[in-house]
Residue, then its C-alpha position, 0 to 999 in steps of 0.5 A: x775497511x772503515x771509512x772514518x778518515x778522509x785517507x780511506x775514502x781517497x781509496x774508496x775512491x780509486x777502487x770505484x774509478x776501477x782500480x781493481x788491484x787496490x781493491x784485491x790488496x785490501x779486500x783479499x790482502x792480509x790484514x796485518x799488512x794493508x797498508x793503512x794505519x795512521x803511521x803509514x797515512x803520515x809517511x805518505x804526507x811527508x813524502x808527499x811534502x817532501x816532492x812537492x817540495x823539492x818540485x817547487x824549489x827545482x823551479x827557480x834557481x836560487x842563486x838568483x833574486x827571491x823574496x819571502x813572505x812571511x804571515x803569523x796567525x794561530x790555529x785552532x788549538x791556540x799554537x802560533x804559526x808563520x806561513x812561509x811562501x817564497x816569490x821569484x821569476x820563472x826563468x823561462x816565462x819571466x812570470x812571477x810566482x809565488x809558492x807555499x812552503x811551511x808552516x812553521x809552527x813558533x813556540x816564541x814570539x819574539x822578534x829575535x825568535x821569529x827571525x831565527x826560525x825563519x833564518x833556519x828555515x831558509x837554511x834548511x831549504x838550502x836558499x842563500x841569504x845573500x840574495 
């Protein structure tokens, strides 16, 4: 097992924390099927994604008032990208929070562009636009 990427270190890890089944898998498991490769380390990311997610909007009820923010900058590779975070009430503590949720990478820069991508967005997060 090579340790090139943070992935395998983050099992490397767990094995030295004794998880003595994790280590057998890889040590003893066949090669072919280890689990490892960098298709399986992205399906874990968005499933990963997908329940934090999924726990962030179940915290609010989105048929009630919420805010969005929403900041641009570009990375390291020069693509332009808005950060989308949501702001609401908690219900039951009456606390104020604000979550992350999506980097959404632009392709346009238009104000026409940007405020259907973020329409989409809010779309696909099934959040109405009525509030």
């Amino acid at each position: 097992m090579s340790s090139g990427s943070n992935f395998i270190a983050l099992l490397k890890q767990r094995i030295d924390a004794g998880d003595h089944l994790l280590q057998n898998h890889l040590e003893k498991g066949c090669r072919n099927s280890t689990y490892t490769s960098s298709s399986i380390q992205n399906e874990i990311i968005e499933l990963i994604r997908e329940y934090i997610l999924s726990s962030i909007l179940g915290r609010f009820d989105p048929s009630t008032l919420y805010s969005i923010i929403v900041d641009g900058s570009t990375d390291s590779s020069n693509i332009e990208q808005l950060c989308l975070l949501i702001r609401y009430v908690d219900p039951h503590s009456r606390e104020i929070h604000e979550d992350f949720l999506a980097f959404l990478p632009t392709i346009s820069t238009t104000d026409e562009a940007i405020a259907d991508h973020i329409l989409s967005s809010l779309k696909r997060y099934q959040l109405p636009l009525n509030n």
